[in-house]
C-alpha positions in Angstrom: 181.1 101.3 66.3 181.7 103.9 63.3 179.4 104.3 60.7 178.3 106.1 57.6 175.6 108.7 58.6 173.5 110.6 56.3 171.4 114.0 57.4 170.5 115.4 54.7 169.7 114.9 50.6 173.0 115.4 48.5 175.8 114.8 46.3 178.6 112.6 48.0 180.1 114.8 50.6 176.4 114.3 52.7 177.8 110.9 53.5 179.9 111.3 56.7 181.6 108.7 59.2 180.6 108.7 62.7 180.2 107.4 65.8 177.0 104.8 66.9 176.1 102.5 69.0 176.3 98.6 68.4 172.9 98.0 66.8 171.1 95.1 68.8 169.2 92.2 67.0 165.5 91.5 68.0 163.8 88.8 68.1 164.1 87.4 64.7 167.3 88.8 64.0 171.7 88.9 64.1 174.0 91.1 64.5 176.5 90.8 61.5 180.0 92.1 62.1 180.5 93.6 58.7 183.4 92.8 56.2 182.5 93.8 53.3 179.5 96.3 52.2 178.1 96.7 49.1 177.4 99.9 47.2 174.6 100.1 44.4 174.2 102.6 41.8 171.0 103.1 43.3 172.1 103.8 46.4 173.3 106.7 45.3 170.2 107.7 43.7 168.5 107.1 47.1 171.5 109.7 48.4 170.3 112.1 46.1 166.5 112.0 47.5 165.4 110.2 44.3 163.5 107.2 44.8 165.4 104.0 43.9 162.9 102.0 41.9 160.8 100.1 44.4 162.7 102.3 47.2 161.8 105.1 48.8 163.5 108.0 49.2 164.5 107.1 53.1 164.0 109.2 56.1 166.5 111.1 57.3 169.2 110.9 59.1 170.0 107.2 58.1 173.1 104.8 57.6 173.1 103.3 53.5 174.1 99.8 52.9 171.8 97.1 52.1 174.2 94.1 51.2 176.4 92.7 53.9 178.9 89.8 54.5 181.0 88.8 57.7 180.4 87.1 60.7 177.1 86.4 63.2 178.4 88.0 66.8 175.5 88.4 68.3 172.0 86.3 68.1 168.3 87.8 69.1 166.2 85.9 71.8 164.4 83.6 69.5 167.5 83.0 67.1 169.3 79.6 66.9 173.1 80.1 68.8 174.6 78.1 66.4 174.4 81.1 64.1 177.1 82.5 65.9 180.3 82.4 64.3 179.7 82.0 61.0 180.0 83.4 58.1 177.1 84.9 56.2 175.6 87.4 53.4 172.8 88.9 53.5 170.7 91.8 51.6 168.8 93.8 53.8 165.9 94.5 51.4 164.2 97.4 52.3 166.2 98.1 55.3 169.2 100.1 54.9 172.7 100.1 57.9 174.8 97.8 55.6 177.8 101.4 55.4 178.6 100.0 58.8 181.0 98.2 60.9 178.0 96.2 62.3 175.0 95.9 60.8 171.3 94.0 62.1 169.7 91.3 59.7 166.9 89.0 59.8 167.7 85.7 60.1 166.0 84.4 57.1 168.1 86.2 54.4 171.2 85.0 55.6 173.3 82.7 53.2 176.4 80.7 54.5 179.1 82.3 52.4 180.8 79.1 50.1 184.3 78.4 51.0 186.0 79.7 47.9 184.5 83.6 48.0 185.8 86.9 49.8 183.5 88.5 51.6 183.5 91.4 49.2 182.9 88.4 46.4 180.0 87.4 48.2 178.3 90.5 48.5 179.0 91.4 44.8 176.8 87.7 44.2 173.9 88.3 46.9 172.9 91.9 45.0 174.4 91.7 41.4 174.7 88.5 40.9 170.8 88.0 42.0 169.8 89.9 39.9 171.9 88.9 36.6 170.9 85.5 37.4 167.0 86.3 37.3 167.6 88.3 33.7 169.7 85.2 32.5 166.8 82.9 33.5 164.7 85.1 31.2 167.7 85.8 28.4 167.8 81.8 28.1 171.2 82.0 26.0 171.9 79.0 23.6 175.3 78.7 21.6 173.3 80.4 18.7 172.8 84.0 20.2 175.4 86.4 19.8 174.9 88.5 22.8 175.5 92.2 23.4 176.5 93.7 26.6 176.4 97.4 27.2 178.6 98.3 30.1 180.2 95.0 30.3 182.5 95.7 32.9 180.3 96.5 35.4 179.2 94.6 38.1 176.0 92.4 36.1 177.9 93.2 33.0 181.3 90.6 34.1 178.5 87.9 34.8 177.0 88.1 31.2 179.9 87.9 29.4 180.9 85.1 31.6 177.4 83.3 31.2 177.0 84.1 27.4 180.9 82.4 26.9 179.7 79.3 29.7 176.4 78.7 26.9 179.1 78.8 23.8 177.2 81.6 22.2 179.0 85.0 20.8 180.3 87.8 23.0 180.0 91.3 22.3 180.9 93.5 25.6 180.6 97.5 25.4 182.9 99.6 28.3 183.8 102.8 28.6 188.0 103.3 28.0 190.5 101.3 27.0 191.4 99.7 30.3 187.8 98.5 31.1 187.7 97.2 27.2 191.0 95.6 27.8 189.3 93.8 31.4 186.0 92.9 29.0 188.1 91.1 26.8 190.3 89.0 29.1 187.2 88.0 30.5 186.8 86.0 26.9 184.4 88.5 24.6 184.5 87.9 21.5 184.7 91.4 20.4 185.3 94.3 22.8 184.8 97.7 22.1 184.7 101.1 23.9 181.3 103.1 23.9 183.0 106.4 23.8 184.2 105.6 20.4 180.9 107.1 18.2 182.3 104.7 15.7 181.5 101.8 17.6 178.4 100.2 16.5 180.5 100.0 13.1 183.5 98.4 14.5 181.3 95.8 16.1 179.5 95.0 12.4 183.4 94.6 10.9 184.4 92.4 13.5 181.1 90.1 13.1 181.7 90.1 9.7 177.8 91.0 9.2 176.8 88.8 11.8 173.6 90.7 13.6 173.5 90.1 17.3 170.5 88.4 18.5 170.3 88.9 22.1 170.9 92.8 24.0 171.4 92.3 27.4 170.1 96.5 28.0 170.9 98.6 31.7 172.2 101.4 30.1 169.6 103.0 27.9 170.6 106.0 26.8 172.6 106.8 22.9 174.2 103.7 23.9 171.5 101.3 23.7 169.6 102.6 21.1 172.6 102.6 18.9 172.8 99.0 20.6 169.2 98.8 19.5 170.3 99.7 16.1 172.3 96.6 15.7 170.1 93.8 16.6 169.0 91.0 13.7 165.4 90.3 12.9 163.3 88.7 15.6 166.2 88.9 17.9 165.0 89.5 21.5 166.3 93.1 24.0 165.6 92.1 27.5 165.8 95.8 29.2 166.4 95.9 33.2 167.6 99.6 33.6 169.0 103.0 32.8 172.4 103.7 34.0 173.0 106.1 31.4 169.8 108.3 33.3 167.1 107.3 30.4 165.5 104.1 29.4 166.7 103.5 25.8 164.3 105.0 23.3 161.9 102.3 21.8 158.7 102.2 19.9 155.8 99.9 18.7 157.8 100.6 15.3 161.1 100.0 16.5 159.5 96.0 17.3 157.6 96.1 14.4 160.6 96.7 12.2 162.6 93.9 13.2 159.8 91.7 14.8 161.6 91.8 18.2 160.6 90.4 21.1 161.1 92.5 24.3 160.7 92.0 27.6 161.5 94.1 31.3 162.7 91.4 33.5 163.3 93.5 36.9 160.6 94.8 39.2 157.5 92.4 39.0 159.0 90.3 36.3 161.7 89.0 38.9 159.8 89.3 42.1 157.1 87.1 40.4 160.1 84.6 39.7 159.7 81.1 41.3 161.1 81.1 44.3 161.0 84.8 45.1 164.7 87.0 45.3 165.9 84.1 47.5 166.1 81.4 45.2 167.6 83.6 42.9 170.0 84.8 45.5 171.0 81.3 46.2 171.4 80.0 42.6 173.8 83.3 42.6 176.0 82.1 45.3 175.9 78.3 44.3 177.4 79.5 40.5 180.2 81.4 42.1 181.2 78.9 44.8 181.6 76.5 41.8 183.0 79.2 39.9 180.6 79.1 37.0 180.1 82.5 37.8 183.6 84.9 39.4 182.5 88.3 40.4 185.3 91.1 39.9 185.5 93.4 42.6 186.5 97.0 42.4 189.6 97.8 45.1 187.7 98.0 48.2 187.0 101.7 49.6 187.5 102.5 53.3 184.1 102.9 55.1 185.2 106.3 55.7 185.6 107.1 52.0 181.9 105.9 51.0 181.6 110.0 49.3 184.7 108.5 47.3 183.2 105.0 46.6 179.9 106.8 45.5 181.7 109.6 43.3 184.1 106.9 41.6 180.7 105.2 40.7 178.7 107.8 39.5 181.7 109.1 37.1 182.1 105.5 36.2 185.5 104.9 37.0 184.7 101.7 38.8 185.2 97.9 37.1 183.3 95.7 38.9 181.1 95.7 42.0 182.0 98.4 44.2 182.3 97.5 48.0 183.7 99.3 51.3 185.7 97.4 53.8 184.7 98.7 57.1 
């Protein structure tokens, strides 16, 4: 099979496509024939050397990937056979081989993929969509909140301005360029504006009309969200869960003070502590979106072989969506 091999730590052009064997599944485990492969933001980070919040930089060399969807083609000793055939996603946690036309998964974090999603659609749901759906659980949006969302056409970001519009609350999305603003809106926010603009934050006060939001939804950090920051009401709440932008958004005991704000970090502990663990929360994922409470948006897929181009498209963020390669 071909696969994306990595030898050493580096910018995109480290990721090269070669040729491996067929992995085989132990006891325990299946051999997925991939369709669709996701590609995280920090799986470039992990790329660079960097370690990827509760990941390790990974010993080298190594295939990236750790979310997968296709079909079961091969079954270890101790697996059931009816597994064979069917269609599944799965994240590979710690593991990595998902950049892969076959990759190896243990049985128990595979999820039948519903009837209505893509592969690609799935695998946005088992890795973005877990994880919006464990800070939504904390966000607990009512038709009160006017919600902001920083990078809102990203992969989590499409999800919150889907859930905040599904709860009847107030939609403010933040992208970068007209055509992503153009995509937030259509989506149905309220108010869309583009982040590049320095006169945003005062283009989103005219168009609430003095409204203050009351929720931030913040995984950008950066000028962005403490500008973002800036905004907020008194006693609204900032639930922070990264730093795209490459710093957490400035914040201090005055900052809270100020506006009596209630923060909270929801990923890491927060979520793993979650009832139910990351499984529950990645099957509450793929239940909303095979209802369609919840439709991912997919970037165009990338060819396995061009996973330097999918990971150089993402870090210059000229992707809408989740990003995915289609072995």
């Amino acid at each position: 099979m071909k696969a994306i091999r990595q030898h050493e730590f580096g910018g995109p052009e480290v990721l090269g496509l070669e040729e491996v064997p067929d992995p085989e599944p132990g006891p325990g485990r299946v051999r997925i024939r991939v369709a669709a492969a996701g590609v995280h933001l920090l799986d470039t980070a992990l790329r660079r050397g960097q370690r990827g919040g509760p990941f390790p930089p990974p010993a080298l060399p190594m295939t990236p990937g750790r979310e997968v969807a296709g079909t079961v083609e091969a079954t270890g000793p101790d697996v059931d056979e009816g597994w064979r055939g069917r269609r599944v996603v799965a994240h590979l946690g710690m593991a990595s081989g998902g950049y892969a036309q076959a990759a190896v998964a243990e049985v128990t974090s595979l999820h039948a993929v519903p009837d209505r999603l893509s592969p690609a659609e799935a695998v946005a749901m088992i890795g973005s969509g877990r994880t919006a759906v464990g800070i939504l659980r904390i966000a607990a949006i009512t038709p009160d909140d006017v919600v902001l969302v920083p990078a809102a056409a990203g992969g989590m970001g499409v999800l919150f301005v889907q859930a905040a519009r599904n709860a009847g609350a107030t939609v403010v999305g933040l992208a970068g360029g007209p055509e992503k603003t153009a995509r937030v809106r259509d989506l149905g926010a309220d108010v869309a504006e583009d982040y590049r603009d320095p006169d945003w934050p005062e283009r989103v006060r005219a168009a609430l009309g003095g409204t203050a939001p009351t929720l931030l939804l913040d995984g950008v950090g950066g000028e962005v969200g403490h500008a973002a920051l800036d905004l907020l009401g008194v006693a609204s709440r900032m639930v922070m869960f990264g730093w795209s932008s490459g710093t957490v958004t400035p914040l201090t005991g005055q900052d809270v003070a100020a506006k009596s704000l209630q923060v909270t970090w929801v990923t890491g502990p927060r979520m793993l502590a979650m009832p139910g663990g990351l499984r529950a929360l990645e099957t509450e994922s793929l239940a909303a979106a095979g209802r369609g409470d919840l439709v991912p948006l997919v970037h165009p897929p990338f060819a396995l072989a061009d996973a330097a181009g999918a990971h150089a498209a993402l870090e210059s963020r000229a992707t809408t969506g989740k990003v995915v390669l289609a072995p």
